[in-house]
Every structure is written in structure tokens, then in C-alpha cells.
DRENMARVO-739928 format. One record per residue (C-alpha): residue number from 1; x, y, z. Coordinates in Angstrom, 2 decimals. Example, Ala and Ser with C-alpha at 12.3 -4.5 7.8 and 13.67 -1.06 7.14 Angstrom:
<recs>
pos,X,Y,Z
1,12.30,-4.50,7.80 $
2,13.67,-1.06,7.14 $
</recs>
This chain:
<recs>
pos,X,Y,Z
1,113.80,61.30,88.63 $
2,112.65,63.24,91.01 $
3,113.90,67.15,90.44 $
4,114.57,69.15,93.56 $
5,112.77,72.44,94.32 $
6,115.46,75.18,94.38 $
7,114.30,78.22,97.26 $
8,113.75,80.47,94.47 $
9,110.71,78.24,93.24 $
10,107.38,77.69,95.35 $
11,107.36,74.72,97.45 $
12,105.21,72.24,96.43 $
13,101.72,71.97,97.37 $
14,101.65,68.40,97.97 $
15,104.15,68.08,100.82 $
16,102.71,71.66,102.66 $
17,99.85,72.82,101.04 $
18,99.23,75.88,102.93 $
19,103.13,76.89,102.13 $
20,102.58,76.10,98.43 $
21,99.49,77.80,98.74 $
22,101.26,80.98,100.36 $
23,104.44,81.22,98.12 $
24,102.24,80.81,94.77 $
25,100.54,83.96,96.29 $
26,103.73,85.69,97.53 $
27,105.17,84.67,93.41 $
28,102.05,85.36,91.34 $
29,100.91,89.23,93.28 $
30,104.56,90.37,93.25 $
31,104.97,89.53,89.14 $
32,101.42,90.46,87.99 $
33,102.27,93.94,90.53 $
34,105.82,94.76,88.72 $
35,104.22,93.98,85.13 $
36,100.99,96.48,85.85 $
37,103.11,99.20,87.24 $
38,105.66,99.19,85.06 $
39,103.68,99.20,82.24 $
40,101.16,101.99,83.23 $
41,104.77,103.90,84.58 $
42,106.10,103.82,81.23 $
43,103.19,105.40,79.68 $
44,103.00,108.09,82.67 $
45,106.70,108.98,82.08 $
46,106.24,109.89,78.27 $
47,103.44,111.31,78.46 $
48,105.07,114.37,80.52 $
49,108.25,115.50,79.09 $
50,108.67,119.24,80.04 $
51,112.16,120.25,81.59 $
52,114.10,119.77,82.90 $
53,113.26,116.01,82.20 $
54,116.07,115.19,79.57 $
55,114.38,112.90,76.20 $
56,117.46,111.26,76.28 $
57,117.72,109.76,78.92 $
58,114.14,109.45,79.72 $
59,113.62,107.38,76.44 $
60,115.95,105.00,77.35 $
61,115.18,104.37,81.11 $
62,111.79,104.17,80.35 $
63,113.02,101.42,77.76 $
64,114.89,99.68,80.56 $
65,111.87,99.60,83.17 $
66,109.46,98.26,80.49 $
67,111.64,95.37,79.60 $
68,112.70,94.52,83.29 $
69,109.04,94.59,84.33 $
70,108.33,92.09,81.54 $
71,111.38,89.94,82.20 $
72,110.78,89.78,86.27 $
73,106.47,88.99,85.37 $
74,108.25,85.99,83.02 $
75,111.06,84.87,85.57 $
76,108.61,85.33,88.45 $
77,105.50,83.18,86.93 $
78,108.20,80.53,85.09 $
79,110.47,79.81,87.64 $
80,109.56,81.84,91.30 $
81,111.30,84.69,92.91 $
82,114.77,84.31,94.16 $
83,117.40,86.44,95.70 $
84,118.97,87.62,92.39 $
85,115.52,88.57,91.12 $
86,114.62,90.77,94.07 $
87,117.82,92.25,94.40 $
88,117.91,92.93,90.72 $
89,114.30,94.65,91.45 $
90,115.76,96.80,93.90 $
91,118.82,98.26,92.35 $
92,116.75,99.39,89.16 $
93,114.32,100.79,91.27 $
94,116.78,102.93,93.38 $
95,118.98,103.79,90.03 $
96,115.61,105.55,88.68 $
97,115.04,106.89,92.21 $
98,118.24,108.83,91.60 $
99,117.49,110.06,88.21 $
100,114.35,111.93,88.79 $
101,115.28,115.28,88.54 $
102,115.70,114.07,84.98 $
103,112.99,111.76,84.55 $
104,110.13,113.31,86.44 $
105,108.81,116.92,85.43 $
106,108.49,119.18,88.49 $
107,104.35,119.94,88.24 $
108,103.85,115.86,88.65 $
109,106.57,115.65,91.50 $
110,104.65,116.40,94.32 $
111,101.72,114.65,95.96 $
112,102.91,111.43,96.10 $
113,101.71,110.49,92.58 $
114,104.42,110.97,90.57 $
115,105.26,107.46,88.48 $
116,109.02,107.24,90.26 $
117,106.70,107.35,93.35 $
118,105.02,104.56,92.46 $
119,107.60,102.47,91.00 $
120,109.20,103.00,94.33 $
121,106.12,101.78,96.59 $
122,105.54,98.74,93.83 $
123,108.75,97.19,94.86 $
124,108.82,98.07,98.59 $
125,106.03,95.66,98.63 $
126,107.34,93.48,96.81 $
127,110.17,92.91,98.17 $
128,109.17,92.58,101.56 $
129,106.21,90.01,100.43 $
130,109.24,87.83,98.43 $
131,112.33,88.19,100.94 $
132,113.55,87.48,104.23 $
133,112.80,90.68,106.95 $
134,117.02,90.53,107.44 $
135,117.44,91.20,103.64 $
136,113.79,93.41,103.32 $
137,113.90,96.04,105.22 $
138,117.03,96.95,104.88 $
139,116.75,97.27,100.86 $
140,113.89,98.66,101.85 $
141,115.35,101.30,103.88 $
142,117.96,101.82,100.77 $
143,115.09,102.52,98.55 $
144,113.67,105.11,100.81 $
145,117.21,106.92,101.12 $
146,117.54,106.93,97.37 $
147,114.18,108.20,96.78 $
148,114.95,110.95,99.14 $
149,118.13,112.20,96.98 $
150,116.42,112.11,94.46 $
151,113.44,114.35,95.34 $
152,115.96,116.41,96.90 $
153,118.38,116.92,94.07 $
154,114.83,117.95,92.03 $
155,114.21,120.62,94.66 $
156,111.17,119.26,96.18 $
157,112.07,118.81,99.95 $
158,108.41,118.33,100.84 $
159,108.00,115.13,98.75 $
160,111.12,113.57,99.78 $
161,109.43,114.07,103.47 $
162,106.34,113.08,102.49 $
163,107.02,110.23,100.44 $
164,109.64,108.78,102.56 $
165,106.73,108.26,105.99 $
166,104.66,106.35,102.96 $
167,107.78,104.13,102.40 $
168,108.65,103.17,105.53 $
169,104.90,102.86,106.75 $
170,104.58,100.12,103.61 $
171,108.36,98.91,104.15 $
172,106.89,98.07,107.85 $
173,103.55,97.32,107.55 $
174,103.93,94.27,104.59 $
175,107.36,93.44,106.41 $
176,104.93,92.68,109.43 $
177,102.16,90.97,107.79 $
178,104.36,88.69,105.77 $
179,106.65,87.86,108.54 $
180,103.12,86.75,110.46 $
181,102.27,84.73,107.30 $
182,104.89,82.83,106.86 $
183,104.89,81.95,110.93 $
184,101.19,80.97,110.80 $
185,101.80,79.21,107.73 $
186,104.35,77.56,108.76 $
187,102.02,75.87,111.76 $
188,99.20,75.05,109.83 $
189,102.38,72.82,108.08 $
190,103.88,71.39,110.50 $
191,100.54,70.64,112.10 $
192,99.49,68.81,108.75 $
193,102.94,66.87,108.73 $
194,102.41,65.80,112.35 $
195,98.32,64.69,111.02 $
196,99.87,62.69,108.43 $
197,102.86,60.93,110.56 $
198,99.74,59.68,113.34 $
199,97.92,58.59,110.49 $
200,100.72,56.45,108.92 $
201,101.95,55.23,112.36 $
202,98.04,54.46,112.97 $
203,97.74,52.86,109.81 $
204,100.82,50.47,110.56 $
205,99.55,48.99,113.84 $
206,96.52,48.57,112.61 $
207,97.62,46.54,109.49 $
208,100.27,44.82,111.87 $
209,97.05,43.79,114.26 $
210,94.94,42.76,111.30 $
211,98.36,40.34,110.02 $
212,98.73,38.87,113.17 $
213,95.32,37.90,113.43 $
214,95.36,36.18,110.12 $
215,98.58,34.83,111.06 $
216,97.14,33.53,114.38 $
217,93.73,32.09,112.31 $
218,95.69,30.38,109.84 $
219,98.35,28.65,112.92 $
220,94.77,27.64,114.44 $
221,93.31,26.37,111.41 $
222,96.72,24.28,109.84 $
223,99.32,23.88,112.05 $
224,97.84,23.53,115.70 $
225,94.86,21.65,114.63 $
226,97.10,19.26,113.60 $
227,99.55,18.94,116.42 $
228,96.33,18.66,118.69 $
229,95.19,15.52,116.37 $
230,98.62,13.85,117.21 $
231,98.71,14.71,120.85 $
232,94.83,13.26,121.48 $
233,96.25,10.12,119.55 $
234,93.80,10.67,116.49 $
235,96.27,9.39,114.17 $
236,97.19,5.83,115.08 $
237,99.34,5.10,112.13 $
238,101.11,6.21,108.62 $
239,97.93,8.05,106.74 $
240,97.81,9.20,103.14 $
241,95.46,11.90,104.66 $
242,97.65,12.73,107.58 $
243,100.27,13.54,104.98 $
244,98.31,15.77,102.54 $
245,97.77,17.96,106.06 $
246,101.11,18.31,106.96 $
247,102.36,19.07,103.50 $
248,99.79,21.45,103.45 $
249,100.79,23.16,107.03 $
250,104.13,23.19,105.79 $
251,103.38,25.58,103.05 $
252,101.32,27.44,105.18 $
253,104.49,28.18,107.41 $
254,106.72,28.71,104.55 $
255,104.30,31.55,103.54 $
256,103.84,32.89,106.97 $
257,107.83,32.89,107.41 $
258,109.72,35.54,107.12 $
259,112.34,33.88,104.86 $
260,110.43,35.29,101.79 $
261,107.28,35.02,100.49 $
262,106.86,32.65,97.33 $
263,103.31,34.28,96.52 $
264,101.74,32.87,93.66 $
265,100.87,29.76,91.52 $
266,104.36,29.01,90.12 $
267,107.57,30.13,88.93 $
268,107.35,32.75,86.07 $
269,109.98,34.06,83.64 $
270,110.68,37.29,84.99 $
271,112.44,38.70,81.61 $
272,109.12,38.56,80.45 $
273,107.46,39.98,82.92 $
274,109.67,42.77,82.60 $
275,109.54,43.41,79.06 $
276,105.75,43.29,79.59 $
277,106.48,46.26,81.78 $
278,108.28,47.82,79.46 $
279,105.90,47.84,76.88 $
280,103.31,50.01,79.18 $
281,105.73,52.82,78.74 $
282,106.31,53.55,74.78 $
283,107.25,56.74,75.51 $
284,110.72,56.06,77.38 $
285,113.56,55.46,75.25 $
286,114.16,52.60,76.82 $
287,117.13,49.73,76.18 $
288,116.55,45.95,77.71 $
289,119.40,43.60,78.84 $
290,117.73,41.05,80.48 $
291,118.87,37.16,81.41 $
292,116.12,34.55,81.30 $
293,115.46,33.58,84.87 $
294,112.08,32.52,86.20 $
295,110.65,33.39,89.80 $
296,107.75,32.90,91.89 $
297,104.49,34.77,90.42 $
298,104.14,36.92,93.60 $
299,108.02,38.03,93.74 $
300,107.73,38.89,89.75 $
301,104.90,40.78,90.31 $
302,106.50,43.21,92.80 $
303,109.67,42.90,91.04 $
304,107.85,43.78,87.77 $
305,105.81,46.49,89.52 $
306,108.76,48.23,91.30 $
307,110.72,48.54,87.93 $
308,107.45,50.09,86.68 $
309,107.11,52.61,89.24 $
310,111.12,53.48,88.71 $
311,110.91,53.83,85.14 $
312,107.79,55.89,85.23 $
313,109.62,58.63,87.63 $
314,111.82,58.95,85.19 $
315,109.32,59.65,82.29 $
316,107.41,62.08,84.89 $
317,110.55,63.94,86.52 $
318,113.38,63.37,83.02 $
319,111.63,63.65,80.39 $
320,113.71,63.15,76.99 $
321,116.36,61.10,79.39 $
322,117.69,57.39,77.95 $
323,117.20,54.40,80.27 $
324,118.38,50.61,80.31 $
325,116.82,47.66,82.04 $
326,118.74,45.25,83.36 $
327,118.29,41.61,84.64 $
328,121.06,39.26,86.06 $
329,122.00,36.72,88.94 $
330,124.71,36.47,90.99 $
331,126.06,35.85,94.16 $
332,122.89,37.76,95.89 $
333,120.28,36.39,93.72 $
334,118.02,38.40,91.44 $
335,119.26,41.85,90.67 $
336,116.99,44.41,88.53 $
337,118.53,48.01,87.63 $
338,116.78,50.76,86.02 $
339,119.54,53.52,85.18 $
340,118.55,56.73,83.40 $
341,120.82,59.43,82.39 $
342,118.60,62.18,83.74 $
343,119.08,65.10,85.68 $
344,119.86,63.09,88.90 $
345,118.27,64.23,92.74 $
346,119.70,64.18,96.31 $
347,118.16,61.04,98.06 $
348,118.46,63.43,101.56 $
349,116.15,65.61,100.31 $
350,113.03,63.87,99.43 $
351,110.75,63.74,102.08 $
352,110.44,60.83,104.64 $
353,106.34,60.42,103.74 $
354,106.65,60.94,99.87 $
355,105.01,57.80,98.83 $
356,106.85,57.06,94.94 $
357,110.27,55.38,96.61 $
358,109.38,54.77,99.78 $
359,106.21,52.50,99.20 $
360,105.80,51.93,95.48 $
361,109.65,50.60,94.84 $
362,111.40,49.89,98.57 $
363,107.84,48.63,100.23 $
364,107.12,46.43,97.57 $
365,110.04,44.67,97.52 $
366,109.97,44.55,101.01 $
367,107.03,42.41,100.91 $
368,108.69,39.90,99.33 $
369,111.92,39.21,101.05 $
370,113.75,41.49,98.55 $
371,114.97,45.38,98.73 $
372,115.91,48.29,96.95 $
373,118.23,50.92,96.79 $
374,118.50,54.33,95.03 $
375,121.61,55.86,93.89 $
376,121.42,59.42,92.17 $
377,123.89,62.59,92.18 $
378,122.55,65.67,90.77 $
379,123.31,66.01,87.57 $
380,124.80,62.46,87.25 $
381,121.47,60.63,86.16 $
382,119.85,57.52,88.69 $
383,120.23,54.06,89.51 $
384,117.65,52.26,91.81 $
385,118.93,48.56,91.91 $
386,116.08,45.77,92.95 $
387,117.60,42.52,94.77 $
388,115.57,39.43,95.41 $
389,117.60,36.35,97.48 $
390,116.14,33.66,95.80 $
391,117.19,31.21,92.92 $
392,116.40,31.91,89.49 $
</recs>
């Protein structure tokens, strides 16, 4: 079933496209960034090994760096940037900020160039393009203060001065730009939600105006055609004819009613139906336990269609999961369960214009007198249960 988008991943780009669009951006820089710079940093760092740098501890920092670069490009591109990641960033970042006097030779130091120097900048940026400004600048500001005791504790005053205005200049600067980002982002969003809620609502009348027209045409047609025949006295006596009309109106109210629709030619047999359904999806290890009970053609369509639609979220959103298929009557009428073991979702946090449940399982059945609900817990698998109120 559906699988819900934890903050550390990007938000999807089909419910706000210019937010997906922004935190693949703010996810894909910040891990391609770390994996260049540390990288090129390692092979700075051995490259200049005069004292006081100390081989033995360079060799292994330099070992650390490498391998967190390459595990925050992998975590970053695989599953997004959260908290732990960033703070993770920052504490190995202001560990090696402390250890230059013995991992940064004295004649590369100065100038701002020195690989620390870098490594330092590289996840300034980062973090403030990845975290909240509360949480950002201040691990920002630690960064800086580590850097500083560093430089100092190496003897270079000048550097830690120097280097500590370009910190807090980038600290501010991308703290700034991101925070306007995410604001204007966040606009062009809700603006895009509030395009897409008119549209629906515009979309409803408008199909509501087109029913009730037909509705009105078919009354004109059938049923008040007929009453006016009676009332000008066309029909003197008992008619065969006059009988074939009525019978005729009558279904035509039954269908316009809103007892429930009996679309279709005939009763089918609905078990059938549903292991036709079934048999669209190979893939899903699927198990059927299904009573013979026939339906209208119309209602075992949607009934048939809805079960699809539920069994194919769970080959899109669990794969490997088991399902069963259930059919049975009782007191209610017509009940249809798909149940997968899956991963599960939280109902509350699918979005209201999401089209899979709301239209493609709980608006078909409501167009035939029938509804549907959803049950799913995370990590407790789903049950969306299909009732029709008819007779089987």
C-alpha cells in the first residue's frame, strides 16, 4: 500500500512539484558536494605530510573522511538527507577542524586553501541548504568556533580570522537564500493545491449540471410524457401498449433513484468476475476465498474494478507482500476484502486529492450504491473492505 514519505526523504513531485523539485536539488547538490570534496581532500591531505602533521593520525582521519563522504553521497542519493545525516556531517567536520595542527602542514595553512578549509566551507553549505535555519546556523556557528581552535592551536591567528568572516559570510548568505527558497516554494505549492481544489470543485458542478440535465431529459421523455397522456385522457382503457410504457418508466426511475444503480444487462457471477481480476495480476501472490453470488453487470464491474485498483497498490507500494481475496454475504449484503500483509500506511496522511483511494476504490463504489473502507496501521499490513447492499 501506499508507503509514507519520512522528512528525511524528498517529497514527492506529484503532490508539490515545485517542493519535489526543490528538495531533489537541496538532496542531490549537497551529496554530489560532500563526495567531490572529500575525495579531492583526501588526496590534498597526503599529498603534504611535513611536520608537524603526524602519519598516524593523518592516515587514519583521512581514512575516516573518505568513507563518510562516500557513505553520506549513498545515504543522501538512496534515501534523502535527514537530521542524523547532517548532524553526523557536522560533528566529523568540526572533529577534523580540531585536529589540524596535526593534519594540515603549516606552508598550506594559510590563504584560505588549505583542504580542512575546504572541508569546513563544503558542509557549511550544506548544511544550511539541507536543515532548518534554528538547527543551521547554529551548527554552523559551531563549525566556525572549532575551525578557529584549530587554526589557533597551529599558530596561525591570521587564518583563523580570515577564514572564520568566509564562514559566517557562507553560513549567512546560503542560510538566507534557502530560507527564501523554501518560502517561495512553498507558494508556488500551495498556489498549485488551491489550482487543483477549483478545478475539482469546478469539475463536480459541472458533472452535477450535466446529470441533472440527463436526469431532467429522461423524466421528460418517460415518465412525464406519460402522466401527460393520462391527464389529456389519451388512454381510454387497459392497453398492452400503455403497459410496456410504464414498465419501461419504471425502470427508468429505478435507475435514476438513488437506491442503487442496477447498471447493466443482467445479474453476473461476481466470483468470476473477480477471479478474472485476479488473473490480470500474475505477479501478486495472491490467495482467493470467494462464495458464488451473482450481481448486476454494472455493480460487478465497479466491484471487480475497485478490487483491481486495491490489489494493484499493493503490487506498486508492497512489493513481495501476500494477499487474499475474499467474497461473502451477510447481513449487509456483498462484502469484498483485499488484505495484504504489507508494510501498512496511515490513512491521515494521504492527501485529500490523491486520486488511487479516493476515486478509483471509494468513488467507484459510490456510484453504485455501495462503499468502501480502508483499514491499515503501519507496519500491520491493509485491509480495504468493499460493501454492496444488494442481494446476491
Amino acid at each position: 500500500m501506499p508507503a509514507v514519505a519520512t522528512p528525511s526523504a524528498p517529497p514527492p513531485t506529484l503532490d508539490n512539484p515545485a517542493g519535489g523539485a526543490l528538495g531533489l536539488i537541496f538532496t542531490t547538490t549537497p551529496a554530489l558536494l560532500r563526495l567531490t570534496c572529500g575525495l579531492v581532500g583526501a588526496a590534498v591531505a597526503l599529498s603534504v605530510q611535513t611536520p608537524p602533521v603526524e602519519p598516524a593520525v593523518l592516515l587514519p582521519g583521512v581514512a575516516a573522511l573518505t568513507g563518510w563522504s562516500l557513505w553520506y553521497a549513498h545515504r543522501a542519493l538512496r534515501h534523502g538527507i535527514g537530521p542524523a545525516l547532517v548532524a553526523g556531517d557536522v560533528a566529523v567536520t568540526a572533529i577534523a577542524c580540531l585536529l589540524i595542527p596535526v593534519l594540515v602542514a603549516p606552508e598550506v595553512l594559510p590563504g584560505e586553501g588549505s583542504w580542512i578549509a575546504v572541508l569546513a566551507s563544503t558542509t557549511v553549505i550544506n548544511t544550511q541548504a539541507t536543515a532548518p535555519a534554528r538547527w543551521s546556523i547554529p551548527a554552523g556557528l559551531l563549525l566556525i568556533v572549532t575551525y578557529v581552535l584549530g587554526t589557533q592551536a597551529a599558530g596561525d591567528p591570521t587564518e583563523a580570522r580570515a577564514h572564520t568572516a568566509t564562514l559566517l559570510a557562507q553560513t549567512l548568505c546560503t542560510a538566507m537564500m534557502a530560507a527564501v527558497m523554501r518560502r517561495r516554494i512553498g507558494r508556488a505549492d500551495r498556489a498549485f493545491a488551491e489550482h487543483q481544489r477549483l478545478s475539482r470543485e469546478a469539475l463536480v458542478a459541472r458533472s452535477a449540471r450535466d446529470a441533472e440535465r440527463q436526469q431532467n431529459r429522461d423524466l421528460h421523455d418517460t415518465v412525464l410524457g406519460t402522466l401527460t397522456m393520462v391527464g389529456l385522457g389519451a388512454v381510454a382503457g387497459p392497453s398492452a401498449v400503455f403497459r410496456d410504457r410504464c414498465a419501461a418508466d419504471l425502470r427508468t426511475l429505478v435507475v435514476l433513484s438513488d437506491v442503487g444503480p442496477v447498471a447493466g444487462d443482467g445479474p453476473v457471477p461476481l466470483d468470476g468476475r473477480l477471479r478474472q481480476v485476479a488473473g490480470r495480476l500474475p505477479e501478486l501472490a495472491l490467495r482467493l476465498d470467494l462464495t458464488s453470488c451473482a450481481v448486476p453487470a454494472g455493480v460487478a464491474d465497479a466491484i471487480g474494478e475497485s478490487a483491481y485498483a486495491a490489489m494493484s497498490n499493493v503490487v506498486r507500494h508492497a512489493p513481495g507482500a501476500r494477499a487474499t481475496l475474499r467474497l461473502r454475504r451477510d447481513a449487509i449484503g456483498i462484502v469484498v476484502e483485499v488484505v495484504d500483509d504489507g508494510p501498512g500506511f496511515d490513512p491521515a496522511t494521504v492527501p485529500p486529492h490523491r486520486y488511487g483511494l479516493r476515486e478509483s476504490i471509494r468513488g467507484r463504489m459510490a456510484t453504485v450504491g455501495g462503499r468502501a473502507d480502508v483499514h491499515s496501521t503501519v507496519g500491520a499490513g491493509t485491509r480495504i473492505r468493499l460493501e454492496w447492499p444488494g442481494v446476491g
